[in-house]
C-alpha positions as CSV (number, residue, x, y, z in Angstrom):
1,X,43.0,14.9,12.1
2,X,43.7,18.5,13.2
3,X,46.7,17.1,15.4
4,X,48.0,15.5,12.2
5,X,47.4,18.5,10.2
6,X,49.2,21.0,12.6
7,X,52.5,18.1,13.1
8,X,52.7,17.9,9.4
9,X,52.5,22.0,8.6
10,X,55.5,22.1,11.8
11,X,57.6,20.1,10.3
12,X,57.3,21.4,6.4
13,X,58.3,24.9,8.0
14,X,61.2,23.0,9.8
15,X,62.3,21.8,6.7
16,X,62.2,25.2,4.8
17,X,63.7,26.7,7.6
18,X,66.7,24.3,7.3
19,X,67.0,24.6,3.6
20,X,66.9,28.6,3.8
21,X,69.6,28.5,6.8
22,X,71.9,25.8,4.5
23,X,71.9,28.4,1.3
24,X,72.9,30.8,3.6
25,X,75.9,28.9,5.0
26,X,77.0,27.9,1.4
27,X,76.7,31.8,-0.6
28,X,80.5,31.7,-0.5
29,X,81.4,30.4,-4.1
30,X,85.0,29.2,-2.6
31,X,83.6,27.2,-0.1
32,X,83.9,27.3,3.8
33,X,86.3,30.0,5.0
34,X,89.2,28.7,6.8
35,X,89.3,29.0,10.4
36,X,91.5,28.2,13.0
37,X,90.6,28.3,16.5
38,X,93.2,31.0,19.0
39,X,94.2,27.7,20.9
40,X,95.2,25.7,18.3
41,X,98.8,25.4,16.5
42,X,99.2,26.6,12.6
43,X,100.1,23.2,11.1
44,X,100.3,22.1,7.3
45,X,96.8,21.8,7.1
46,X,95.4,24.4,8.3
47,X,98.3,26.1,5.8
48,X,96.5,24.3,2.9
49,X,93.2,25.1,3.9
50,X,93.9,28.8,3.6
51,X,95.8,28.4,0.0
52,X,92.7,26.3,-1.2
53,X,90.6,28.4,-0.3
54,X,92.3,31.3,-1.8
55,X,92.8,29.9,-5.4
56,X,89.4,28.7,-5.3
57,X,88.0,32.5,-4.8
58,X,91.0,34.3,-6.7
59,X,92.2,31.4,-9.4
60,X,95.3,33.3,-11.2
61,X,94.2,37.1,-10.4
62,X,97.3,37.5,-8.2
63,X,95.7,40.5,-6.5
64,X,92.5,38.8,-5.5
65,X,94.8,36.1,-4.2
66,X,97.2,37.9,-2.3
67,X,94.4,39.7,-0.1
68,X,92.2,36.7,0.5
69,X,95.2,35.2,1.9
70,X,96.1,38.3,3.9
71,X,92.2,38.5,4.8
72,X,92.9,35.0,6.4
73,X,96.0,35.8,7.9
74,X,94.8,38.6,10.1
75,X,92.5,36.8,11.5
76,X,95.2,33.8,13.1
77,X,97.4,34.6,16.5
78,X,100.9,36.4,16.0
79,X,102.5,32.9,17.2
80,X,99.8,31.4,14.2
81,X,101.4,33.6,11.6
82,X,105.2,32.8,12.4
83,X,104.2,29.5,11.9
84,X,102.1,30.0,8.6
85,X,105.8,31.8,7.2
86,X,107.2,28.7,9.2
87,X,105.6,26.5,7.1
88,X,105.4,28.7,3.6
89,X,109.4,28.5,3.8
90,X,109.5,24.7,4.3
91,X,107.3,24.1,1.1
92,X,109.0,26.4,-0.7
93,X,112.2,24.2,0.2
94,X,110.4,20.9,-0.8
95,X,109.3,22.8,-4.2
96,X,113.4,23.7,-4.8
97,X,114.1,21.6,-7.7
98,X,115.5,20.9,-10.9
99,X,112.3,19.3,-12.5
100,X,110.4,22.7,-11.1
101,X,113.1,25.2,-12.4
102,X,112.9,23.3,-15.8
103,X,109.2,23.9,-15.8
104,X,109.3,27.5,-15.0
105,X,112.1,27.5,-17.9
106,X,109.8,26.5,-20.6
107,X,106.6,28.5,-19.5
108,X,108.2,31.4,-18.9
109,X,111.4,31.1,-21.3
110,X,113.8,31.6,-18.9
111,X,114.6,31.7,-15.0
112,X,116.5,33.0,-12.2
113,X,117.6,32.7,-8.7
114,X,115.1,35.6,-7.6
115,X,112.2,34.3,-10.7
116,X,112.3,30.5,-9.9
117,X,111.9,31.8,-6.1
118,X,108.5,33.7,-7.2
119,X,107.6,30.8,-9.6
120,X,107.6,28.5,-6.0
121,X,105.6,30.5,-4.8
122,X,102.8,30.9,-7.2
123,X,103.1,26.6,-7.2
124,X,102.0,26.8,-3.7
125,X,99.8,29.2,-4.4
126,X,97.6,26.8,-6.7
127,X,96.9,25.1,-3.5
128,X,97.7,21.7,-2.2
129,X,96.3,19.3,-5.1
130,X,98.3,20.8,-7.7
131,X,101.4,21.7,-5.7
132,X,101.7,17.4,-4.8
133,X,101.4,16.8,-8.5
134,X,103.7,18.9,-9.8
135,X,106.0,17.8,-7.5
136,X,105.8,14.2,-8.9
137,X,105.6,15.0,-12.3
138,X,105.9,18.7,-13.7
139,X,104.4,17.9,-16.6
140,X,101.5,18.5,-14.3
141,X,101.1,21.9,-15.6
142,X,100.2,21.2,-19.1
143,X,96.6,20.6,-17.9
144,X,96.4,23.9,-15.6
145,X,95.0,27.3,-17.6
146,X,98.1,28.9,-16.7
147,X,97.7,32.4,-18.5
148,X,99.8,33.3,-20.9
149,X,101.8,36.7,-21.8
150,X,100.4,37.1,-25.9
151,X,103.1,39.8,-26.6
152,X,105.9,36.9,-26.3
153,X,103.4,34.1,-25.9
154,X,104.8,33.4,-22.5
155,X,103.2,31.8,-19.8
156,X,102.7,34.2,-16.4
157,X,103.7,31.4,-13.7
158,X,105.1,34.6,-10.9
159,X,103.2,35.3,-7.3
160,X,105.7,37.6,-6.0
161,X,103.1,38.8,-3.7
162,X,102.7,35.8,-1.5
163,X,106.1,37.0,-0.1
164,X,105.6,39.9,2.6
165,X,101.9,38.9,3.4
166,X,103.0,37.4,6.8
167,X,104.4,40.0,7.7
168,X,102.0,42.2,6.7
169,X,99.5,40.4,8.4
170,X,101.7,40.3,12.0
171,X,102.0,43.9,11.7
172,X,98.1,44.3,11.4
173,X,97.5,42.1,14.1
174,X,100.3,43.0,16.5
175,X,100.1,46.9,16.4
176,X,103.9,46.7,15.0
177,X,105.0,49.5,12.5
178,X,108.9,48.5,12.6
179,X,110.0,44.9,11.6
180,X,112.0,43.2,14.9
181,X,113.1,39.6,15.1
182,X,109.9,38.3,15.9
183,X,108.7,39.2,12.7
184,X,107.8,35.8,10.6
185,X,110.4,36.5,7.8
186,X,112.9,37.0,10.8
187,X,112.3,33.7,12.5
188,X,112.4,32.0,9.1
189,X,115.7,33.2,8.4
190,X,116.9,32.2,11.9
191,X,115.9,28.9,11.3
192,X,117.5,28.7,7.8
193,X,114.6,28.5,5.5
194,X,114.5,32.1,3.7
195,X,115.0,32.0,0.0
196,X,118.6,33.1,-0.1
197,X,119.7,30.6,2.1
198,X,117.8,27.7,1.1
199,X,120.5,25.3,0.1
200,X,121.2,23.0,-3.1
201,X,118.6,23.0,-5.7
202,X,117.5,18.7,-5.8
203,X,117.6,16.6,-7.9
204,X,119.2,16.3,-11.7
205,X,120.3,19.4,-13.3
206,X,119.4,19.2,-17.5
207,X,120.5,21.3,-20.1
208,X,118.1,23.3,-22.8
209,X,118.2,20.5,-24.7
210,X,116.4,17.9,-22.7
211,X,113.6,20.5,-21.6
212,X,111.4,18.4,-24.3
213,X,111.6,15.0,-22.2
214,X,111.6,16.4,-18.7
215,X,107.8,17.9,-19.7
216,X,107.0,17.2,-23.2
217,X,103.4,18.0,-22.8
218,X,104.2,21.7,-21.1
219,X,107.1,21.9,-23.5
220,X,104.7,21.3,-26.7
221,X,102.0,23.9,-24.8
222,X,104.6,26.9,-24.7
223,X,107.3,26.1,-27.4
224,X,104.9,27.2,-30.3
225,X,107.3,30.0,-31.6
C-alpha cells in the first residue's frame, strides 16, 4: 500500500511538472517563435513562418510589425538574410498585378508606382493565408479589419517599412556600417527583382469604372462617400 501510495504521489508531481513546463513554453500569445537552424537554407517557408508570426504579435501596428520581423531577422546567417530579401522580392513579383493594384485603388482611393509597391508589401505582410487568397480573388480583403483613415474614410493598406529591414538586419549581424554589393537589396537588384525593375504589371488592366465588379464586396466596404 505504501509502494502504491509513493508511485501514485510521483507521478501526480510528474504531471504538474509537465503542465507547469507546457504554460511556460506557450506564454508567447503569437505562438512559437520562428527559428531557423545556422545550417539550414532560408526557403519560402521559413519566410512565412517569420511573417505569420509577426502579424500574429503586431496585426496592423506597422511599428510592432516591422521590429518583430527585424527581431527575427537578426537572429538568421548573413547568407539567411540575402535570401529572406531573395525571397521578399520574388513575392512581391507574384503580388504585381492588376486585380491587386485595383484593390489598393479602391481602399486607398488611388495608387502609384511607388504606393502599389508599399501596398505589396503590407499584402505579404498579413502573412501567408491571406497573401494566397488575395491573390485568387481580391475581394479577399472585404473580410480583413483593414483600418481605415476617418479624415477621408480611407483604408491604410501601406507597410513601407518592410522595405530596408534586410538590410538593416545584415548590417546588425555582419558589423557593416556602409552598404556594398553583398548587401540583400544589392543582390536583389542584381538578380532583377527590385521594385523598379520588376517588369509588366499581370494580368487585365480595368478602368475606374469596373472597380465595382473586380471587388464588389471591398468596393461597397470603402466607396461610402
Amino acid at each position: 500500500m505504501v509502494k502504491y501510495l509513493l508511485i501514485t504521489v510521483i507521478a501526480i508531481n510528474l504531471i504538474a511538472c509537465g503542465q507547469t513546463n507546457a504554460g511556460e513554453q506557450n506564454n508567447d500569445p503569437a505562438g512559437d517563435t520562428p527559428s531557423l537552424a545556422k545550417e539550414k537554407t532560408m526557403d519560402t517557408s521559413s519566410f512565412w513562418k517569420i511573417m505569420d508570426y509577426a502579424f500574429t504579435k503586431a496585426r496592423f501596428d506597422n511599428t510592432l510589425r516591422a521590429q518583430t520581423i527585424l527581431d527575427q531577422l537578426t537572429k538568421l546567417t548573413p547568407a539567411q538574410i540575402q535570401e529572406f530579401e531573395i525571397i521578399f522580392q520574388q513575392m512581391n513579383l507574384k503580388a504585381n498585378t492588376w486585380n491587386n493594384m485595383a484593390a489598393q485603388t479602391i481602399i486607398e482611393g488611388g495608387s502609384s508606382d511607388d504606393r502599389f509597391y508599399y501596398f505589396r508589401c503590407w499584402l505579404i505582410s498579413l502573412g501567408r493565408h491571406n497573401f494566397e487568397e488575395v491573390l485568387k480573388d481580391p475581394d479577399y480583403l472585404a473580410g480583413i479589419d483593414i483600418p481605415v483613415n476617418k479624415e477621408h474614410n480611407d483604408g491604410e493598406a501601406l507597410f513601407e517599412e518592410l522595405i530596408p529591414l534586410s538590410d538593416r538586419a545584415y548590417s546588425i549581424v555582419t558589423g557593416k556600417h556602409s552598404e556594398d554589393s553583398s548587401f540583400p537589396r544589392a543582390l536583389a537588384q542584381k538578380k532583377g527583382l527590385f521594385y523598379d525593375s520588376d517588369g509588366e504589371t499581370k494580368g487585365k488592366k480595368w478602368t475606374d469604372q469596373e472597380l465595382p465588379n473586380i471587388a464588389p464586396k471591398l468596393y461597397k466596404k470603402f466607396n461610402t462617400k
